[in-house]
C-alpha positions as CSV (number, residue, x, y, z in Angstrom):
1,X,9.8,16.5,-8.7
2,X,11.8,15.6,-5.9
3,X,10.9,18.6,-3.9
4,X,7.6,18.4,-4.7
5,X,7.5,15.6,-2.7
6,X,9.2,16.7,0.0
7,X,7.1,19.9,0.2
8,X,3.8,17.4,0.6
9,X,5.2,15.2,2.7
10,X,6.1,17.9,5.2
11,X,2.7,18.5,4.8
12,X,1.2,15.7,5.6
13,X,2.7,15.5,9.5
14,X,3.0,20.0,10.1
15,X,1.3,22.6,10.0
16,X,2.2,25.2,7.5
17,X,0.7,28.5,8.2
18,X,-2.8,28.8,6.4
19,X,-1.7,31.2,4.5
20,X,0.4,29.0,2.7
21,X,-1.7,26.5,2.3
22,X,-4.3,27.3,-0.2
23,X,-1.2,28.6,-2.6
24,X,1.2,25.3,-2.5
25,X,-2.0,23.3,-3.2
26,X,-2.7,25.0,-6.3
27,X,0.6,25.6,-7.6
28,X,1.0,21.5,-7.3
29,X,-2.6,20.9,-9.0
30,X,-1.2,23.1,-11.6
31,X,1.8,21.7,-12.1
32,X,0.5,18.1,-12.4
33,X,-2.3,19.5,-15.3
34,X,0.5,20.9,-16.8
35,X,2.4,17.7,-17.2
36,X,-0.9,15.7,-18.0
37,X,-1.9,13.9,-15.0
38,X,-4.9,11.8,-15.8
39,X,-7.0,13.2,-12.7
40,X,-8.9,15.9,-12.6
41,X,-8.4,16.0,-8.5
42,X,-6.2,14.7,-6.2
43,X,-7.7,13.3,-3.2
44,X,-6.9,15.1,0.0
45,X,-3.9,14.2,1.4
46,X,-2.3,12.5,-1.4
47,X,0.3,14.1,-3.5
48,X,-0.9,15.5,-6.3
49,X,2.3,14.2,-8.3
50,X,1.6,10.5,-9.5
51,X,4.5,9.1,-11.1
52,X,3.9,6.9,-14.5
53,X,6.0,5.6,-17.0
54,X,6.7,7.9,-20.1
55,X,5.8,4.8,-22.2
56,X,2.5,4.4,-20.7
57,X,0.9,7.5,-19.6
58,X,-2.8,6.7,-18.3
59,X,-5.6,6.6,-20.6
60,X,-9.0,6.3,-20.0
61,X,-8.8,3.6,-22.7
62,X,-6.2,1.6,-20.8
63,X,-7.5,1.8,-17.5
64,X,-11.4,0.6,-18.7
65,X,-9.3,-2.4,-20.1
66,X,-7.3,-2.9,-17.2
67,X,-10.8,-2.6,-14.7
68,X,-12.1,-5.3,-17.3
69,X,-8.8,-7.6,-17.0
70,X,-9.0,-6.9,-13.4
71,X,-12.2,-8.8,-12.3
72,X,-12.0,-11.3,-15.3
73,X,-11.5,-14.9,-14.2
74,X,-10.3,-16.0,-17.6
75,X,-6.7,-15.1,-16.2
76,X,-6.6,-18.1,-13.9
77,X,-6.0,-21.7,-15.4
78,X,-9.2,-22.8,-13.8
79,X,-11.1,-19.6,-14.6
80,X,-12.3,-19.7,-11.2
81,X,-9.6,-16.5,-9.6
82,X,-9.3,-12.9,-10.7
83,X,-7.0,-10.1,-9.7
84,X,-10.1,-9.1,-7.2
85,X,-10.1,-12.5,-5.7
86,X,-7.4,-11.8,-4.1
87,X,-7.6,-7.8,-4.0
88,X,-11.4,-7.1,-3.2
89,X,-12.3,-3.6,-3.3
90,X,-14.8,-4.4,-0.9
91,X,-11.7,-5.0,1.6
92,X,-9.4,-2.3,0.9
93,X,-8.5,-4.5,-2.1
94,X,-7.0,-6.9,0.4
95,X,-8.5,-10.5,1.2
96,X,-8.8,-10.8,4.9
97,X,-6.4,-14.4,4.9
98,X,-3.4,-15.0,6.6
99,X,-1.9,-16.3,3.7
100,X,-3.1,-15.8,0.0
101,X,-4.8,-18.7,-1.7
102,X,-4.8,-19.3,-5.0
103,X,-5.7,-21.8,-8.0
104,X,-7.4,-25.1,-6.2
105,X,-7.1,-23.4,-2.7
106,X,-3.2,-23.5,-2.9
107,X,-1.6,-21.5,-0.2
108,X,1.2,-18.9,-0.8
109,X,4.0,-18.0,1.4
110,X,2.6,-14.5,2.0
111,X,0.0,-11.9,3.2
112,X,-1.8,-10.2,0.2
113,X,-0.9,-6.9,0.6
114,X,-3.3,-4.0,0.0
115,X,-3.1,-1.9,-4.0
116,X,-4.4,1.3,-2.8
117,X,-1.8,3.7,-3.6
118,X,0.5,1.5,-5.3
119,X,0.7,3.8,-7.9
120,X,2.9,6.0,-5.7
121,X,4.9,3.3,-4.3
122,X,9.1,2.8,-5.6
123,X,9.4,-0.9,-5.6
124,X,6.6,-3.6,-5.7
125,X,6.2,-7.0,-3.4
126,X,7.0,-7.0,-0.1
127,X,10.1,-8.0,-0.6
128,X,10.7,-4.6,-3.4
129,X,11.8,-7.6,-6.2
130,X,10.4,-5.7,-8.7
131,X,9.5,-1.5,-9.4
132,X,7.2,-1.0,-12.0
133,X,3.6,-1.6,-12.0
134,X,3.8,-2.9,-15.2
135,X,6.3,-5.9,-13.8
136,X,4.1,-6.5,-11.1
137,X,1.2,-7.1,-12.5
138,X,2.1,-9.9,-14.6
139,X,3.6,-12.1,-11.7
140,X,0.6,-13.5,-9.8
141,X,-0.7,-14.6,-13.5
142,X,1.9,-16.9,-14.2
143,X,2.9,-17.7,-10.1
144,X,1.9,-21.6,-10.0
145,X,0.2,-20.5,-6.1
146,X,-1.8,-17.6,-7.9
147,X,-3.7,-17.8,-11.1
148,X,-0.9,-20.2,-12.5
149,X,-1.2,-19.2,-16.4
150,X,1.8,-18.3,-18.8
151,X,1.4,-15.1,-20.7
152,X,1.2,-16.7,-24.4
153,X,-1.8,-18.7,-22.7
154,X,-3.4,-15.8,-21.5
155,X,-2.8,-14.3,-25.0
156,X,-4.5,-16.9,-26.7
157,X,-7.5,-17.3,-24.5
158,X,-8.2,-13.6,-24.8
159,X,-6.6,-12.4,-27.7
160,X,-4.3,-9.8,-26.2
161,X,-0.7,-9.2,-26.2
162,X,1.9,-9.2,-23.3
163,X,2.3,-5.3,-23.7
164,X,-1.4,-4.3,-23.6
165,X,-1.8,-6.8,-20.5
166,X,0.8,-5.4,-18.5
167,X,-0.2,-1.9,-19.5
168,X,-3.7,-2.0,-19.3
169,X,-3.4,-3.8,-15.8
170,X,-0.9,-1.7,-14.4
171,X,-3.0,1.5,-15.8
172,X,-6.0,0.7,-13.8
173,X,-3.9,-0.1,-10.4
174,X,-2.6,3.1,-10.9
175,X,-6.3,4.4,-10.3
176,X,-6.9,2.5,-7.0
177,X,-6.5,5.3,-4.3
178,X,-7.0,6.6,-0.8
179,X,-7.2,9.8,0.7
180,X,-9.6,12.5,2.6
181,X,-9.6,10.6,5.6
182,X,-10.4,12.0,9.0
183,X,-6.3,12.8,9.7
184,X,-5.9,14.1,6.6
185,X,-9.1,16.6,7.0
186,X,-7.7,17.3,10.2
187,X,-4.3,18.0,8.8
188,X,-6.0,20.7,6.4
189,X,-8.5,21.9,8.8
190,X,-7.1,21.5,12.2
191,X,-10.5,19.5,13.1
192,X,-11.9,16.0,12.5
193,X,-10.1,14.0,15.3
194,X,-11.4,13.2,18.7
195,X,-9.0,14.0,21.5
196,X,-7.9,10.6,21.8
197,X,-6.8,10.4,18.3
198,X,-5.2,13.7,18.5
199,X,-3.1,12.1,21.4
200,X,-2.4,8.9,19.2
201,X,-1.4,11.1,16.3
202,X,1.0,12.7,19.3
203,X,1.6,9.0,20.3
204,X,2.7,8.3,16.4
205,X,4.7,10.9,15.9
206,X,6.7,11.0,19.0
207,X,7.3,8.5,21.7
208,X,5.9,5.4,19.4
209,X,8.0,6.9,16.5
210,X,6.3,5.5,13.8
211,X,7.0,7.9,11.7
212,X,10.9,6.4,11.6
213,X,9.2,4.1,9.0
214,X,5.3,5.0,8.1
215,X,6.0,8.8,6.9
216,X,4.8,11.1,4.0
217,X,1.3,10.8,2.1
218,X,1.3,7.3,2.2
219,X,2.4,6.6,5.8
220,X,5.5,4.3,4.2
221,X,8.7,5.1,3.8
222,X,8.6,2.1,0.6
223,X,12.2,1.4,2.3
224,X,12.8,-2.3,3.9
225,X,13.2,-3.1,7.7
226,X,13.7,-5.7,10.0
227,X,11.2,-6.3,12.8
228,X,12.0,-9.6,13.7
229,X,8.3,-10.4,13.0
230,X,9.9,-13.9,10.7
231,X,12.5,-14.6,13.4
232,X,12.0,-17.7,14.9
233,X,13.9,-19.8,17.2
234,X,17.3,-18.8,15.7
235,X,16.4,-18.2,12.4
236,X,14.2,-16.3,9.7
237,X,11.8,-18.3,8.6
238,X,11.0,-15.7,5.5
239,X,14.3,-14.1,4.5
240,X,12.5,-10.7,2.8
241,X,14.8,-8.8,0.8
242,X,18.2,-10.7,1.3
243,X,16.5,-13.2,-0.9
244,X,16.6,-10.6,-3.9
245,X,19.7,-8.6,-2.7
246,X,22.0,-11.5,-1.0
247,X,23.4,-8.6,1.1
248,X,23.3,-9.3,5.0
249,X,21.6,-6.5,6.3
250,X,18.3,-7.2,4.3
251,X,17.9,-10.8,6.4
252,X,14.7,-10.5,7.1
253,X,13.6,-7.2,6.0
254,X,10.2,-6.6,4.8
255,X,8.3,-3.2,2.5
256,X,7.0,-1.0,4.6
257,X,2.9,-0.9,4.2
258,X,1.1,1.9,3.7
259,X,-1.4,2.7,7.1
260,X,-4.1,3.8,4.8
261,X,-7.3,1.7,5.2
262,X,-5.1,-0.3,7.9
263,X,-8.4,-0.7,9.7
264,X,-9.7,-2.9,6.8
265,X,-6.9,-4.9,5.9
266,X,-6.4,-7.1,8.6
267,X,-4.6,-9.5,9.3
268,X,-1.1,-7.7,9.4
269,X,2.9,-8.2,8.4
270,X,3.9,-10.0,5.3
271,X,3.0,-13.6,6.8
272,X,-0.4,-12.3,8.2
273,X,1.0,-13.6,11.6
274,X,-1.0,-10.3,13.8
275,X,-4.9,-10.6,13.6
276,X,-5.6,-7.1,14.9
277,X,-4.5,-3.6,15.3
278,X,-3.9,-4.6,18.9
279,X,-1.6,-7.2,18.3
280,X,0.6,-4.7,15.8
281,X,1.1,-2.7,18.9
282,X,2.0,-4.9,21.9
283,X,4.4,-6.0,19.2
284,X,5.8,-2.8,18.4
285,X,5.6,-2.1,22.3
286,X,7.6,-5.0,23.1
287,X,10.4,-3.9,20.3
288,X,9.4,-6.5,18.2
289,X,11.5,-9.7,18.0
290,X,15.3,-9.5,18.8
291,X,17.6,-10.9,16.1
292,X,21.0,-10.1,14.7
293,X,19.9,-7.7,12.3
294,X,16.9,-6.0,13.8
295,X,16.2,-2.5,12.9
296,X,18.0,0.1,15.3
297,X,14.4,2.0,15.2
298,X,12.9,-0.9,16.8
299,X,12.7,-1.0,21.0
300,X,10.5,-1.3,23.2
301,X,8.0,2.1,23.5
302,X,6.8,1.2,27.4
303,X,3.4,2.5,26.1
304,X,0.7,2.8,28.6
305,X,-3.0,1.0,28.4
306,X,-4.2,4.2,27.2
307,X,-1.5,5.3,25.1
308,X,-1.9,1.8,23.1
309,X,-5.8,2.8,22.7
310,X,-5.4,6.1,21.3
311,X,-2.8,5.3,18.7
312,X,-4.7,2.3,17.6
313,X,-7.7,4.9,17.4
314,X,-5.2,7.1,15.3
315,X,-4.8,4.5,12.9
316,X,-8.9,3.5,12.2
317,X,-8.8,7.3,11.1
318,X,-6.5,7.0,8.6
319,X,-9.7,4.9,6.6
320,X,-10.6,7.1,4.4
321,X,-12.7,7.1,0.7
322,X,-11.5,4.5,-1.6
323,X,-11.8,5.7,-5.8
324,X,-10.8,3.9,-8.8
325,X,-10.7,3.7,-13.1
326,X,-12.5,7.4,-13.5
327,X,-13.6,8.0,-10.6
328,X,-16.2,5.4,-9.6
329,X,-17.1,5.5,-6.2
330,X,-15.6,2.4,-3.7
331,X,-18.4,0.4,-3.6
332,X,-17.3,-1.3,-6.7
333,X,-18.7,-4.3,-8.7
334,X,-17.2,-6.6,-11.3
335,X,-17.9,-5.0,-14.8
């Protein structure tokens, strides 16, 4: 499916002639069917392609149980926290903190990061410690900071086992995407996009060169970079992904976020240090922060005043419409 992929995410950032279009699309919705993809449509822009394990293909069974799991308190020791307390759809599944709080207001060491999408990402965390869904779902249950359970408790207070947890959970996260936004109908239609985003899009794509790192459907490369953004006098305050790899040129690298719904899921980077899209800018203007291991792909861009607006206006259209479980519409409520 490799080339699938490729073939989309060309797609996503050129302009194939028309002609084409219409063709590839269907050719890629049939193949999906064909392999029993759970969705009956893809939302526009997204891959049609969703990878899932061969042990546990999505049912609608699953992911009504995982929706349920999802916004049931009963996974936190104090019953007071859910998966959504911390992922709120109404926030792009995000929770608009610096720092994610859990169990008797205890801080964590990190931003929550948004789920839309996840179901296409490679690795999990910002730091990429684990890859499946299914692994990931079952860490902020038993993290002390988080929900602070253990799985045979959880299994006890609601009479379900580790595998149907971690399935269930996983299945419904799965669910949880974004696409048809403005950029993408402008990507299939060639309209949508005021002229300054179209020069923001030209901003992206070129002289900001975002797309070293934020490319394909998803706007992430699910790769691991240094910005400098946890390098503080001298050292890293967050080590990132050496902490899981112990190899020296992942000090201080970080997952790259998807931009989708980047609007709504301030505030930004893994420690939630940047309050708005502005601040992500001037810090990607000024080449972020120097230190030893920096990405090579981060510099200073010189961007102008207006050349910082309209790629900041480029990124509120990548908002687009938010779906979930079987296609309930985003302005979801806890079952």
């Amino acid at each position: 499916m490799s080339c699938l992929y490729g073939i989309s995410l060309r797609l996503c950032f050129c302009r194939p002639a028309k002609s084409l279009m219409r063709p590839l699309f269907l050719f890629l919705a049939a193949l999906s069917l064909a392999r029993g993809q759970f969705f009956s449509s893809t939302p526009l822009g997204l891959d049609a392609y969703l990878p899932v394990p061969d042990d546990d293909p999505l049912t609608a069974e699953k992911v009504a149980l995982g929706r349920k799991l999802f916004f049931d308190k009963r996974l936190s020791r104090d019953q007071t926290l859910s998966c959504a307390s911390c992922h709120d759809p109404q926030r792009a599944y995000t929770d608009g903190r610096t720092l994610a709080e859990g169990i008797e207001h205890t801080k964590g060491e990190r931003n929550t990061p948004t789920l839309v999408n996840r179901g296409y990402g490679a690795v999990q965390f910002w730091d990429g410690r684990v890859k499946l869904l299914e692994e990931q779902v079952l860490q902020p249950i038993q993290n002390p900071k988080e929900l602070g359970m253990t799985l045979p408790e959880v299994g006890a207070r609601l009479g379900i086992d580790e595998r149907t947890l971690a399935q269930s959970l996983a299945s419904y996260v799965r669910t949880i995407r974004s696409g048809n936004s403005r950029v993408d109908q402008y990507l299939s239609a060639y309209s949508g996009l005021t002229p300054q985003e179209q020069l923001g899009m030209r901003i992206f794509r070129v002289k900001g060169n975002c797309v070293a790192c934020h490319v394909g459907p998803n706007f992430t490369d699910e790769k691991f970079h240094n910005t400098g953004v946890s390098y503080h006098n001298g050292r890293f305050l967050d080590e990132g992904r050496f902490a899981v790899t112990g190899k020296p040129a992942d000090h201080g690298a970080f997952k790259t976020p998807t931009l989708r719904e980047v609007a709504r899921t301030a505030p930004y980077m893994h420690d939630g240090s940047l309050e708005t899209l502005e601040d992500v800018v001037e810090f990607y203007d000024r080449g972020g922060n120097p230190n030893p291991y920096r990405d090579p792909e981060i510099r200073p861009l010189h961007l102008t005043p207006e050349e910082k607006q309209a790629l900041i206006a480029f990124l509120k259209a990548l908002s687009g419409e938010i779906s979930e479980g079987v296609g309930q519409p985003e302005s979801v409520a806890a079952p």
